[in-house]
C-alpha positions in Angstrom: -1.2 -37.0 101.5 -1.3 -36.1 105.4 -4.8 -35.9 105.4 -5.3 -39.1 104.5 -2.9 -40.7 106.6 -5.9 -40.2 109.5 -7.9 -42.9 107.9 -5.1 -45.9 107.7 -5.9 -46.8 110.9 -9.7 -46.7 110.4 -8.9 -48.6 107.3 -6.8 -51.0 109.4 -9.4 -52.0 111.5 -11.9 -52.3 109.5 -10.4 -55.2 107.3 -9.6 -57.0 110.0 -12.9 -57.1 111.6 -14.5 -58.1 108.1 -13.3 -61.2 108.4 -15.8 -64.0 106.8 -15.6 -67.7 108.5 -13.6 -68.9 105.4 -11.3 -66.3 105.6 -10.7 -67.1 108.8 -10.2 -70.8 108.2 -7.8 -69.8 106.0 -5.8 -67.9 108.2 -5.8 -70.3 110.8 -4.8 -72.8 107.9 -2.1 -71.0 106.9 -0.4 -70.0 110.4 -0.8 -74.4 110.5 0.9 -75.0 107.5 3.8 -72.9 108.8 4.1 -75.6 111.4 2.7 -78.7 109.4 3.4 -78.4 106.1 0.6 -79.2 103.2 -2.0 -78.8 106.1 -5.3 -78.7 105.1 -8.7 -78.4 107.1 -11.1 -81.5 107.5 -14.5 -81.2 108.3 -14.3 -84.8 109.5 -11.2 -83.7 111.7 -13.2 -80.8 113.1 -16.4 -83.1 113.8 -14.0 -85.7 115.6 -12.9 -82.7 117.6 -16.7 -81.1 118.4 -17.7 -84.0 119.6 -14.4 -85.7 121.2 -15.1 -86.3 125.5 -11.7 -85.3 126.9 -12.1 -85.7 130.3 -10.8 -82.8 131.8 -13.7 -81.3 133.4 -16.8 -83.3 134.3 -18.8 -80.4 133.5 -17.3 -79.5 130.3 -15.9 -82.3 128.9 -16.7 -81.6 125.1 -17.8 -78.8 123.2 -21.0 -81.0 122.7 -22.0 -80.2 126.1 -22.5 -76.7 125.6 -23.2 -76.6 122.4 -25.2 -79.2 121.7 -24.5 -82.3 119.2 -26.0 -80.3 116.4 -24.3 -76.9 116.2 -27.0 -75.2 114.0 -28.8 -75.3 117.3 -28.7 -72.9 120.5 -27.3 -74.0 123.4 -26.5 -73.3 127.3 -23.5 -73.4 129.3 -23.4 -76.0 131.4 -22.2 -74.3 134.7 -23.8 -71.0 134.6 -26.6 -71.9 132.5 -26.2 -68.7 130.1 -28.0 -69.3 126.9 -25.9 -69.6 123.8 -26.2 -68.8 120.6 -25.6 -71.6 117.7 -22.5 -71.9 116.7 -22.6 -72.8 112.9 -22.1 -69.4 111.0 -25.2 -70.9 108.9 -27.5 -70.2 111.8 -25.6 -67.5 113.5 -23.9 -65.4 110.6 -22.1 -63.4 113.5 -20.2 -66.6 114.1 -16.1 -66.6 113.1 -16.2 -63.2 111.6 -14.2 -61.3 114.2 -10.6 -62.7 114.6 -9.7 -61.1 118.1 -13.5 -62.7 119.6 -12.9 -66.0 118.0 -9.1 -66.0 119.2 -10.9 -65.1 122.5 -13.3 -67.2 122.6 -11.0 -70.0 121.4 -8.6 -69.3 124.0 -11.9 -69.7 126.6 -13.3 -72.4 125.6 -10.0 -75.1 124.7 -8.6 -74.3 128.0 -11.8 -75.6 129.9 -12.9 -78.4 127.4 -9.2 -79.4 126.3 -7.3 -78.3 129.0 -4.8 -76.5 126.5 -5.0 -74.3 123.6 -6.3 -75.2 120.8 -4.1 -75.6 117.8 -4.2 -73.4 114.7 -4.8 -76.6 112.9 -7.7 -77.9 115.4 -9.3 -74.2 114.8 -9.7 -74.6 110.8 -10.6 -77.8 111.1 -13.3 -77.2 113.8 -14.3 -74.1 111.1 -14.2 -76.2 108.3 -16.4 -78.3 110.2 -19.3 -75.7 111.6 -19.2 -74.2 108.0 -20.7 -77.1 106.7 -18.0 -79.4 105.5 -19.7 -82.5 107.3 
C-alpha cells in the first residue's frame, strides 16, 4: 500500500480542480444552507444581483459594468481596460470550474463592486444565474 499513498495527493487535487459550474453552485449552496436553512439558488436572485448599481465605486458600481448586461458576451474592465472574457460557462466553459480562482476571483470582484464579500448564498445564486437559469 505505501506506493500508492504517493498518488492521494495527486488524487486530491485533481477532484477538486474538476469542479463543474453546478457542482460548484452546489457547494456554495450548501455552505449557505448551513447559515440559511432550506436555501436554494435563484436565477432571478442572481440576475437582481448581476445587474444591481451599488454605488460604491463610480467606476465599478455593478458587475454590468465590466461584464456587460449580457454575460454570454466579452467584456473589459473598466479602469484598466483589460479585455475579459464572458462570463456565462455557456460561452466560456473555463468559467466556475476551479474553486480556489472563482473564490479568488469572487473575493476581487465583491469587494470593489459590493464593497464586501460576497455571500455563499449571493455566489450560487449569481451561478445559478450565468448557467442559464434566467
Amino acid at each position: 500500500m505505501k506506493p500508492l499513498l504517493f498518488l492521494l495527493p495527486v488524487l486530491v487535487t485533481a477532484s477538486v480542480q474538476a469542479a463543474t459550474p453546478t457542482n460548484l453552485m452546489k457547494d456554495y449552496a450548501a455552505e449557505a444552507s448551513r447559515q440559511q436553512a432550506g436555501f436554494t439558488p435563484s436565477a432571478p436572485r442572481g440576475a437582481a444581483l448581476y445587474q444591481r448599481d451599488f454605488g460604491i465605486s463610480a467606476k465599478l458600481p455593478s458587475c454590468t459594468r465590466c461584464h456587460r448586461d449580457d454575460p454570454t458576451q466579452a467584456g473589459q474592465h473598466s479602469v484598466t481596460g483589460k479585455p475579459i472574457k464572458p462570463l456565462a460557462p455557456a460561452t466560456n466553459p473555463e468559467r466556475f470550474t476551479d474553486r480556489a480562482k472563482a473564490d479568488k476571483w469572487f473575493g476581487r470582484n465583491c469587494k470593489e463592486v459590493m464593497g464586501r464579500d460576497c455571500s455563499a448564498a449571493e455566489k450560487a445564486d449569481l451561478i445559478a444565474f450565468l448557467t442559464g437559469g434566467r
